[in-house]
C-alpha positions in Angstrom: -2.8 11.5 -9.3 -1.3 13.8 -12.2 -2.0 12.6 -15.9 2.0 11.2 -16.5 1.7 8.9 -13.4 -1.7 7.3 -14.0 -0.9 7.0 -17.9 2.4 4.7 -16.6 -0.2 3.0 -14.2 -2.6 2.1 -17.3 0.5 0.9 -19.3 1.3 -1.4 -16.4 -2.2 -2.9 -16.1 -2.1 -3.6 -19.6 1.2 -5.1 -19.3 0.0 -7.3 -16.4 -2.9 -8.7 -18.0 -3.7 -11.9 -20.6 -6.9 -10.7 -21.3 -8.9 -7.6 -22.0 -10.2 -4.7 -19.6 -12.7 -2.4 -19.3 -12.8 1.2 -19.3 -15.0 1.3 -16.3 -13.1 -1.4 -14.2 -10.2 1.1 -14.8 -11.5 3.4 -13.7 -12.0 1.9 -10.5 -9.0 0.9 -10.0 -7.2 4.6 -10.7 -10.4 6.1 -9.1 -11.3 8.6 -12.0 -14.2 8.6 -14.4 -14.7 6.8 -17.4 -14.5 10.0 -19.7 -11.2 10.1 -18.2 -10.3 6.8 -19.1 -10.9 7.1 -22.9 -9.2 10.7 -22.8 -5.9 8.6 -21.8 -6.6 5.9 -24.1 -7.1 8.4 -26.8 -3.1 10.1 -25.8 -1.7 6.4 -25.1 -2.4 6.0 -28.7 -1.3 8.7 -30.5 1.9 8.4 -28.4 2.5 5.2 -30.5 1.5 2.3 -27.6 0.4 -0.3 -29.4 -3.1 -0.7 -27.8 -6.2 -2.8 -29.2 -10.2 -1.9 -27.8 -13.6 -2.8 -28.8 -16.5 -1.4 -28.2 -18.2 -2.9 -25.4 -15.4 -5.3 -24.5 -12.7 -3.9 -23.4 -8.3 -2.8 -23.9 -5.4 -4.7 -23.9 -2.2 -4.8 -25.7 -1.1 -5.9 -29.1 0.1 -9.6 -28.6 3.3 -8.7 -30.3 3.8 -5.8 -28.2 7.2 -6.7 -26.5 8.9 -5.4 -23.1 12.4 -5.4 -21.7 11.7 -7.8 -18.8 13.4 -7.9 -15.8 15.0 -10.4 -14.7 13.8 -12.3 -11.9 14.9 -15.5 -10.5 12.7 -18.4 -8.8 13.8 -17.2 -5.2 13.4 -13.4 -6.0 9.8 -14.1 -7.3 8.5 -15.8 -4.3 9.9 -13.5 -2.1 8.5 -10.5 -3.7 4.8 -12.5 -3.8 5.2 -13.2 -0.1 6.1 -9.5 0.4 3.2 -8.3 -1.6 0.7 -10.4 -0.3 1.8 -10.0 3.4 1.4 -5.6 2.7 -2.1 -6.9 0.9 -3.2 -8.7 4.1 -2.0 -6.3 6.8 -1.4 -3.2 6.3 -3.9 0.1 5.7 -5.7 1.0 2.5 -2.9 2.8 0.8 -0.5 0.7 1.0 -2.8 -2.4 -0.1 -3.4 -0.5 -3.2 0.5 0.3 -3.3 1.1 -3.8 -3.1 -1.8 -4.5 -5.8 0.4 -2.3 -8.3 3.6 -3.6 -7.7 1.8 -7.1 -8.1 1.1 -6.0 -11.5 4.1 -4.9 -12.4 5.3 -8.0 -11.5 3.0 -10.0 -13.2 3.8 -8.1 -16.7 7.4 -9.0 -16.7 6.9 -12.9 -16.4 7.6 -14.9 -18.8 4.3 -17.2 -19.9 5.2 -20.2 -17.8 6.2 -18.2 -14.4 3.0 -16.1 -14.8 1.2 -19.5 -15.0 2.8 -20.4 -11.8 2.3 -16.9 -9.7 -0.8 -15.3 -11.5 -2.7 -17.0 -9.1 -2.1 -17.6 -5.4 0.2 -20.7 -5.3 -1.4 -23.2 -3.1 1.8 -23.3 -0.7 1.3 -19.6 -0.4 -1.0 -18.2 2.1 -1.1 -15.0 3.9 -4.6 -15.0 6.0 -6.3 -11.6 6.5 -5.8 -10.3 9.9 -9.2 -8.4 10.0 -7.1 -5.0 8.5 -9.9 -2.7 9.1 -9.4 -3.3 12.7 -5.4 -4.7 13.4 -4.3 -1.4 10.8 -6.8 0.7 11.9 -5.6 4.9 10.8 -2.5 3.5 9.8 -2.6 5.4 6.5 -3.0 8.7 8.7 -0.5 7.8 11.1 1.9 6.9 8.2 1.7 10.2 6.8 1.9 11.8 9.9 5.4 9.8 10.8 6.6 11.6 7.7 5.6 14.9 7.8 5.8 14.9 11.8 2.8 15.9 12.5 1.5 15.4 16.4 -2.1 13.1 16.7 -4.7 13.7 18.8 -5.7 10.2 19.9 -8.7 8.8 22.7 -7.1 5.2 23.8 -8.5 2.5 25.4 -6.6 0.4 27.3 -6.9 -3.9 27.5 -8.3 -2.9 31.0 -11.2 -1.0 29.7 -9.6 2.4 30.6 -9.9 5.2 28.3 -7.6 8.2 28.3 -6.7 11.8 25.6 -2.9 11.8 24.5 -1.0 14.4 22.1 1.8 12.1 20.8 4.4 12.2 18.2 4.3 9.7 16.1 7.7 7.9 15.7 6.9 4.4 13.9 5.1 1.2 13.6 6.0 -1.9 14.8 3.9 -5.4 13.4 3.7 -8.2 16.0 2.5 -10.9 13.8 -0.9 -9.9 14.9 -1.4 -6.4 15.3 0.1 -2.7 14.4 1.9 -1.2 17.4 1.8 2.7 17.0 5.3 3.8 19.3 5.1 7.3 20.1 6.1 10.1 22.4 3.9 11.1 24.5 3.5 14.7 25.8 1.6 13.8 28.9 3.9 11.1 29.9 7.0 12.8 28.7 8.2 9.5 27.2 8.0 6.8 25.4 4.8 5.0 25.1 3.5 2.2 22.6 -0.6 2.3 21.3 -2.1 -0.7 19.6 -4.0 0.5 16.4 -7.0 -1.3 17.3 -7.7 0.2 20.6 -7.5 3.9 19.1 -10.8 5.3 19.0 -10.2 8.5 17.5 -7.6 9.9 15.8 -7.0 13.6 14.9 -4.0 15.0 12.8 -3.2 18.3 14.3 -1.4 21.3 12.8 1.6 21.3 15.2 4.5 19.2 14.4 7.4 17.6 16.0 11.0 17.5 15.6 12.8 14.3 15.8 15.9 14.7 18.4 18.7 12.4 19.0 16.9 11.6 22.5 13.8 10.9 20.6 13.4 8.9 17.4 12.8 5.4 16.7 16.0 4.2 16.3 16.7 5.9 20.2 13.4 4.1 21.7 14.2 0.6 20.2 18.0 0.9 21.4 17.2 1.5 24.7 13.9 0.0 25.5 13.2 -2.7 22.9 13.9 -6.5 24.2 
């Protein structure tokens, strides 16, 4: 993450917050060290963001430090929660941490009554975990491989026990409700074929890539073989 990015990433954390924060919980969040952490404390302030610390407690900003805020409506907010906390619950690593940002980007903009009212899960609300580590299992890999098109490597087992090597180009990734569908190409089979993330048991980027055609793309697979 370059400096300018995680500097707008602090500024949003602060934003979304009530009470103070640590240097070391932020650097867990933005995954960098603490001596990092006060380095871009230290430029936040000299750049003129109103920012209050203590030694041993924590940061957070001025409580007259003001914000444009956007301007959300009652519908607009509880579909973006559901949105967030549906990508929190299901999907890969990455994008979980994606989904944990927006949420505070979200959060900073409320006014104090709506951010009483979505801060914390709202009890009519709930998105349970599908086990991600197994239903979203490589997603982030396969993700980035969709959008560089780079060809897997994958060892599959089928619900029947069988287990079987595939080169495949990776096209997209369909959610059933209860797992991640992987559909593909597949070089072997010279055509279409669908992989459930959780019965991949190894997953290799390769070098090669792929080229998308108009006889081979998502968009051609669900048109012609999607109920």
């Amino acid at each position: 993450m370059r400096k300018a990015e995680r500097l707008f990433q602090i500024v949003n954390i602060l934003r979304g917050r009530r009470s103070v924060i640590t240097a070391e919980q932020l650097a867990q969040l933005l995954e960098v060290s603490e001596r990092t952490i006060y380095r871009d404390m230290q430029a936040l302030v000299l750049s003129g963001m109103q920012i209050e610390s203590e030694a041993g407690v924590g940061y957070r900003l001025k409580p007259k430090f003001d914000i444009p805020p956007l301007m959300f409506d009652q519908r607009e907010l509880e579909a973006l929660l559901l949105g967030v906390r549906m990508v929190q619950g299901w999907s890969g690593e990455k994008m979980g941490k994606a989904a944990d940002s927006a949420l505070h980007k979200i959060h900073s903009v409320l006014p104090d009554e709506l951010h009483r009212l979505y801060v914390q899960q709202p009890e009519w609300l709930i998105v349970p975990s599908i086990h991600r580590e197994r239903s979203a299992r490589h997603s982030d890999e396969i993700q980035e491989s969709i959008k560089k098109h780079f060809k897997l490597a994958i060892n599959y087992q089928r619900e029947d026990g069988e287990t079987s090597q595939r080169i495949i180009w990776p096209l997209g990734l369909v959610f059933w409700g209860s797992t991640w569908t992987l559909i593909s190409w597949c070089e072997i089979r010279q055509d279409y074929r669908m992989f459930r993330l959780d019965r991949i048991d190894k997953l290799v980027i390769l070098a090669d890539k792929f080229a998308v055609t108009p006889e081979c793309n998502l968009q051609h697979y669900w048109q012609n073989n999607a109920c």
